[in-house]
C-alpha positions in Angstrom: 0.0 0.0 0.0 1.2 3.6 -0.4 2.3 5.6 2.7 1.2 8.4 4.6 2.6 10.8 6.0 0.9 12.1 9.6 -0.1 15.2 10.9 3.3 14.7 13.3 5.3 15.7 11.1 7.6 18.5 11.8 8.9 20.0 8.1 12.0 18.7 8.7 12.1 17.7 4.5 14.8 14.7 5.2 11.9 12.7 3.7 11.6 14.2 0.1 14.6 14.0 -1.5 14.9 10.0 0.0 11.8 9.0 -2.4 13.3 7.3 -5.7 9.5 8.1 -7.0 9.7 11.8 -6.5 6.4 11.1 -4.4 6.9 12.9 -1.4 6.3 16.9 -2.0 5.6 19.5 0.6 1.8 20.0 0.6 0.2 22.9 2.2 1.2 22.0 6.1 3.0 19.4 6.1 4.9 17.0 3.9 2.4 14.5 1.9 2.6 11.3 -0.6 1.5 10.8 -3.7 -0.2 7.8 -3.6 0.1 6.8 -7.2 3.4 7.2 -7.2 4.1 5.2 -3.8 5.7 2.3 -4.4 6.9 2.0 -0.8 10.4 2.0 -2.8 9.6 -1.7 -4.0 12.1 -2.4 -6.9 14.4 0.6 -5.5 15.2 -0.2 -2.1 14.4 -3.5 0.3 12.8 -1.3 2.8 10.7 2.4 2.3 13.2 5.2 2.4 11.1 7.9 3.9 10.4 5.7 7.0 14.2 4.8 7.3 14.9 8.4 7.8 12.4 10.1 9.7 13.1 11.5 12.8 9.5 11.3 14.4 8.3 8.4 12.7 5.0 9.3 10.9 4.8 7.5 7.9 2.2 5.2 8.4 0.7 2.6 5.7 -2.1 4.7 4.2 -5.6 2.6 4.8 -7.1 4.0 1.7 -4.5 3.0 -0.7 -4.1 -0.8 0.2 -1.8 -2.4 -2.4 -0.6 -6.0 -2.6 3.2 -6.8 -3.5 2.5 -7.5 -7.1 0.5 -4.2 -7.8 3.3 -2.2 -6.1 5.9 -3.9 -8.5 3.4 -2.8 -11.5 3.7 0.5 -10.1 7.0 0.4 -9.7 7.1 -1.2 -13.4 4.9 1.8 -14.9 6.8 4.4 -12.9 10.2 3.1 -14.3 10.0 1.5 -17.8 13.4 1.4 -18.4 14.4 -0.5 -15.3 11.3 -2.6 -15.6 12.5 -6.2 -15.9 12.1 -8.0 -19.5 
């Protein structure tokens, strides 16, 4: 599923420039995700960047954007075409 980004957040911006997708992007208060192009860095990274590096630890899995594996690897396919396996 794509992440989300709580209302803890504290601006800090570590976050945005760790997303392979270019997903994070600061949204009116606080930093937000594009969920369509969260792929929780499946096919970049074994584990979600964003989460690795936040300081306060609000990136949560976002309940209205449940994904399985295999769709976030299509994402990650549709997102990247030239890296996409053959």
């Amino acid at each position: 599923m794509a992440l989300l980004i709580t209302d803890e957040c504290i601006n800090c911006g570590v976050c945005e420039p760790e997303c392979p997708n270019n997903a994070i992007f600061q949204g009116e208060e606080i930093y937000e995700i594009k969920a369509n192009r969260c792929t929780e860095c499946i096919g970049h990274f074994n584990v979600p960047q964003c989460v690795e590096i936040c300081p306060v630890e609000c990136i949560i899995p976002d309940p209205n954007y449940q994904e399985t594996q295999e769709e976030l690897e299509s994402k990650y396919q549709l997102l990247n075409p030239n890296k996409a396996e053959n």
